[in-house]
C-alpha positions, 0 to 999 in steps of 0.5 A: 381112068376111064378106057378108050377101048371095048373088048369083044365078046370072046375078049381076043379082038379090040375096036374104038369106042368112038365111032364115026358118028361120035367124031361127027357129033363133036365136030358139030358140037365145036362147029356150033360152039364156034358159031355162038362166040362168032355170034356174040363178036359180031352181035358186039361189032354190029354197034348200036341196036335198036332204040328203046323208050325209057323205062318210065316211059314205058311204065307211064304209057301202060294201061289196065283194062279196068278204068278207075273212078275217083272220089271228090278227094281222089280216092279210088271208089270203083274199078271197071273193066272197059277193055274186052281183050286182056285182062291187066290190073295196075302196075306194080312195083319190083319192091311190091312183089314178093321175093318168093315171086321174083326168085321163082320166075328167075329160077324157072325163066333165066336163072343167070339173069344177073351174070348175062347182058341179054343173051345166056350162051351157055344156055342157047348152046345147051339148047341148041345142042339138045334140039339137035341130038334129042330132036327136042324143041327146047328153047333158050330165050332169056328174061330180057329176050322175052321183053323185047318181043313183048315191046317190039310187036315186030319180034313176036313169032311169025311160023306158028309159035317160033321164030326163024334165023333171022327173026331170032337174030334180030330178038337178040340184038334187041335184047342187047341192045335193051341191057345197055338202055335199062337197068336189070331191076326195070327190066325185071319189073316191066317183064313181071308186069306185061307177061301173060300168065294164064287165059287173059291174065296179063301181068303179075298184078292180075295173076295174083289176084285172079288165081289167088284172090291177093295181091303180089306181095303175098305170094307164097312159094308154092303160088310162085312157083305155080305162077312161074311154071304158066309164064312158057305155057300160060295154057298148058294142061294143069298136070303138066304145069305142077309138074314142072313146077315141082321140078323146079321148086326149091325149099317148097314141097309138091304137096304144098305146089298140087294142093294150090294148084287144084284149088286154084287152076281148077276153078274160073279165076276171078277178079275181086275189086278192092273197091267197088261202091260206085258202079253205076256212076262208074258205068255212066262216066267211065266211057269213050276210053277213059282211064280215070275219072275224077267225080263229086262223090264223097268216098266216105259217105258213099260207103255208109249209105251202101251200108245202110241201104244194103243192112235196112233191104236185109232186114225187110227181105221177110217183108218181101223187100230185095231192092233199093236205092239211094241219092245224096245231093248238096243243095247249092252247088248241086254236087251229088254226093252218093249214088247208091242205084241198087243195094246189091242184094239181089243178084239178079237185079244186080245192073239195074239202076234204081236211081234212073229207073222209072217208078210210080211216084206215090204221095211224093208229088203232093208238095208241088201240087199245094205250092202250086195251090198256094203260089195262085193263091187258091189255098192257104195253109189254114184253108180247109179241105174236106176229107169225105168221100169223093167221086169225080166223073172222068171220061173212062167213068168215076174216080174214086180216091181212098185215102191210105187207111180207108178212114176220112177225117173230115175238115182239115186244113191244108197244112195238115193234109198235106203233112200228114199225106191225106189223099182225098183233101189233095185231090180236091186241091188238083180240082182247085188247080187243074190237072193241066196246070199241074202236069205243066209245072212238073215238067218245069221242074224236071220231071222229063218223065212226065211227057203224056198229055194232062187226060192221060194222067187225070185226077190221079197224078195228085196221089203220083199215078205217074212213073218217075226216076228218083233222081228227077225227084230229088232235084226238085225237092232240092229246088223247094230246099233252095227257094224255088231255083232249080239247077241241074245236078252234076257227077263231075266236076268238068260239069259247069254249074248250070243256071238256076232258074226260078220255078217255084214262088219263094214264098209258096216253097217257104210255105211248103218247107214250113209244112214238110218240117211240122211235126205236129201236123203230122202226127195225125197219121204217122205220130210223134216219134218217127224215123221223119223227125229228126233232132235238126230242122229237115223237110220230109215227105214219104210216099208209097205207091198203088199195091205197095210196090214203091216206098219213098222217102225223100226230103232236105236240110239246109245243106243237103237233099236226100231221096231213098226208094224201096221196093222190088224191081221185078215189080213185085208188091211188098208187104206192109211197108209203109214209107215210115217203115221202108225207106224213112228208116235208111233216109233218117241214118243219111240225114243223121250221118250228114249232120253228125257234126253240123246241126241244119237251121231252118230257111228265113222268113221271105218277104211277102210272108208272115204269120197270125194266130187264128182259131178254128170254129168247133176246134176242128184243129188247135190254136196256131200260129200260121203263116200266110203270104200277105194278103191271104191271111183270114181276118177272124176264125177260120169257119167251116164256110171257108171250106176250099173245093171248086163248086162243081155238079157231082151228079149226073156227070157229062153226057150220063143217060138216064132211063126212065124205068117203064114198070114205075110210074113216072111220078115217083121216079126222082134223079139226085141232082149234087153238087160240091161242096156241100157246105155252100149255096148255089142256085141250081139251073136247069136248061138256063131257067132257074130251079128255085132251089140252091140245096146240094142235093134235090131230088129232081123229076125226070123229064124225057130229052137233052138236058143242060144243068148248071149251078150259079152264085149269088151273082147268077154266074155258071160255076159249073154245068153239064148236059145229060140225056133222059130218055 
């Protein structure tokens, strides 16, 4: 039995061991004591707190700061941060959390969360006994007390990071007041999922993925109880966080806490997206505050043409390739079904969007060039193109195309030159058309980026010197795919389809699709096996800018249109990659992929269009079936007469100056006079009078003054003139 008496030092004297202070002390004690039962009564006499929503209420009105994006079957494909404040991932269930979790949070939280209803008086007793007798500042506040602070912005702390009498009187009657409205299971779940644990962490969702890369319901022991000790100090110095969660941990070592803890509070969290295979369309529909948005993405197909773009960009890293993009559009409705803007393999082109991106358009552009050609009925399919070397005057000086092996063929038809990607027989064909014609016609199909007047581009738009976003260039090729009716193309399903207008001439775009589907034609420059052919009927066209900077491939089936680009974004060349060998390769994989279970037919004959066979004189191409709109098929052999380019003056050109040389006399000093093409007869006409000779080349005298030149046809009408100055 314990004695109520001390002795002094020599044993004699005796005094009470409880002093005036102790008696004080219980008395207070008691006086406190009394004051929490009178508290509780009247916490209970006071009737009706205040009011909560209900819990699904609640759950319903939370949001995450990142924004989902849904494919076309409601599946997440993409999540985006779009809030700056807080960082809060979905909700998550009580079952979905670990139990490791849920008893660490309640042991270091509120460890008789389940015998109290709201308020733990023992525990505020204890606490306020403690901050009076150890001048401590230790709390009290129970789970459900927490909550309501959480819910009700009035009850968060007002002096500092405490609450005063009045303020901590009324947290508590809400907290009563909550238990009698929720059930302690939705309490626990909407505490666990609104609480901030560390930094801008908020939630268990968030925290659990940020600072241990899973998701709830995998957390361990020690991640738990490192989780629990962040709620009263989500800042708190790392020391002093695996501290008290070693103090507090059950059945978990604080080896296993300080290992997690260093590996993990040491380092920046991140987030990892589960998913995230759309973010460009995520950045262009996931805006104004919307949570969830719902597009024409297939989530599948999005996946594989990530994968295949990402794997081809790989391989052709040794080639300098680091960039890449790729577009999926469904001909009729005009549903874009992947939009891959950038294969992610380079981090600092990361946010670039190689779909909107402007880029040179390379040999791309050709097809509307000879549908152009064909609609005005200029050229036919068996027309022949004069592939030789070719000089054009223009204002700034001569332009001088090369096709893109440097060789020339000679005559060729049209359908072969354009198959087969020659350059110098397109521009001859833009001679044919006119660059004004032409630049209009893009604009009509589109091309928004084609805003500068016809001079600015000149001859050189026939090989696609003008920059272009790939996404204007695969609607237009869909709009050859669909008979020449374009329509816009849409990323929701809110987008009402838009009206098609027709652009193109149904039987030149037949034509064209004819030409674009030729294997044989092609053959001539890219061979018969190539990543262009495929085991179903398509139309394809690649095409591979100035230097080798941009590598397209781009054509149709029946069902679908698919445009790939390759390059480097920064601008930087490639090298040796060819449209063949860059991007044709990852647009055969799409192709391949959209019809592994379909085939593709290809379109009906329209009317106006039919076929004959013909020859060519000296077998400059084989025997063939061609097509023709009606009216332009040849009545016998194609000859080398039919040559097709616009009879004009090669040389001199517009205003050229001539000087006659003074150390050579001038009766030995010639100027050839040219014209095009050389396989006709025009009459030359020198200031309006007859030269008396109709040869393509004629070595003239010159004579001193201002020249007019001009060629003529049998019937004495001016082809072609311009005036020059001799001097």
């Amino acid at each position: 039995m314990r004695k109520w008496w001390s002795s002094s030092n020599n044993g004699k004297q005796r005094r009470p061991l409880l002093s005036i202070t102790g008696i004080a002390l219980g008395v207070l004690i008691l006086f406190l004591a009394s004051t929490l039962v009178l508290g509780l009564i009247n916490l209970y006499r006071s009737g009706a707190g205040k009011q909560y929503a209900p819990f699904d209420e609640i759950k319903q009105q939370y949001t995450a700061s990142d924004a989902a994006l849904l494919d076309r079957h409601n599946e997440v494909i993409h999540g985006l941060r779009v809030e700056a404040h807080g960082r809060r991932l979905e909700w998550i269930p009580l079952g979905d959390m670990s139990p490791a979790m849920v008893q660490a949070t309640l042991r270091v939280e509120d460890r008789r969360f389940y015998g109290h209803s709201g308020i733990d008086w023992l525990a505020l007793a204890t606490a306020t006994y403690d901050n009076f007798s150890h001048n401590s500042r230790r709390g009290a506040s129970t789970i459900t007390m927490q909550l309501v602070s959480t819910l009700d912005k009035g009850l968060k702390p007002r002096i500092g990071n405490r609450r005063g009498l009045v303020q901590k009187w009324k947290q508590m009657k809400a907290a009563v007041s909550l238990e009698k409205q929720w059930t302690k299971e939705q309490i626990l779940e909407a505490y666990l999922n609104l609480i901030s644990f560390r930094g801008e962490l908020e939630g268990i969702c968030a925290a659990s993925r940020g600072l241990f890369d899973k998701d709830p319901s995998g957390l361990t022991k020690a991640e738990s109880f490192l989780l629990a000790s962040l709620i009263t100090s989500p800042n708190a110095p790392l020391e002093k966080v695996v501290n008290r969660a070693c103090r507090v941990g059950l059945s978990v070592s604080c080896d296993d806490i300080k290992d997690v803890a260093y590996k993990t509070l040491t380092r920046p969290y991140q987030i990892r997206r589960e998913v995230s295979i759309a973010a460009h369309v995520a950045r262009i529909l996931l805006v104004n505050g919307k949570k969830e948005v719902r597009c024409t993405l297939d989530g599948n197909l999005q996946r594989y043409v990530y994968a295949a773009l990402s794997e081809s960009i790989r391989l052709l890293e040794k080639q300098n390739v680091f960039d890449g993009a790729a577009l999926v559009v469904e001909n009729k409705t005009g549903d874009i079904l992947a939009y891959v803007g950038n294969s992610a393999t380079s981090p600092a082109t990361l946010y670039v969007d190689g779909i909107t991106a402007y880029r040179q358009a390379g040999s791309t552009l050709k097809p509307f060039l000879y549908e152009l050609a064909f609609e005005n009925k200029l050229l036919t399919a068996a027309s022949i193109l004069d592939d030789s070397p070719l000089q054009i005057a223009t204002p700034t000086g001569l332009y001088v195309p090369q096709n893109y092996d440097n060789m020339f063929r000679g005559s060729v038809s049209a359908r072969t030159a354009l198959s087969s990607s020659m350059n110098i027989p397109a521009v001859r064909a833009l001679v044919l058309v006119g660059v004004a014609d032409f630049v209009e016609r893009l604009r009509e199909l589109g091309f928004t980026s084609i805003f500068r007047e016809p001079e600015y581009y000149g001859y050189s738009i026939a090989l696609g010197s003008a920059d272009i976003t790939l996404y204007e260039l695969v609607n237009a090729y869909r709009t050859l795919a669909n008979d020449g009716r374009l329509s816009n193309m849409r990323l929701t399903f809110e987008q009402n389809k838009s009206a098609t207008t027709n652009v193109l001439d149904k039987k030149a775009a037949f034509l064209v699709s004819h030409i674009l589907s030729d294997r044989q034609a092609r053959s001539t420059t890219f061979g018969l096996e190539n990543p262009l052919s495929t085991r179903f009927w398509t139309a394809v066209k690649t095409g591979t800018s100035k230097d080798m900077r941009d590598n397209w491939c781009v054509g149709y089936s029946d069902s679908y249109t698919v445009g790939v680009w390759v390059g480097n974004f920064s601008g930087e060349p490639m090298r040796n990659v060819t449209g063949v060998a860059g991007a044709a390769p990852v647009w055969l994989e799409i192709m391949n992929y959209l019809h592994r279970e379909k085939t593709s037919k290809p379109p009906q004959v329209p009317t106006g269009v039919l076929s004959a066979q013909l020859s060519f004189q000296d077998s400059i191409e084989p025997q063939r079936v061609e097509w023709f709109i009606k009216g332009t098929e040849p009545v016998t052999m194609v000859t080398l007469n039919t040559i097709h380019a616009k009879p004009r003056i090669t040389y001199p050109t517009q205003e050229t100056l001539i000087a006659i040389d003074p150390e050579i006399p001038e009766s030995l000093q010639r100027v050839p006079l040219r014209f095009e093409p050389q396989s006709h007869r025009f009459e030359w006409m020198l200031n309006k009078e007859k030269i008396g000779v109709n040869e393509p080349v004629y070595l003239w005298m010159p004579k001193r003054g201002t020249h007019e030149l001009a060629i003529s046809d049998d019937e004495g009408r001016v082809l072609d003139s311009v005036r020059f100055l001799v001097r």
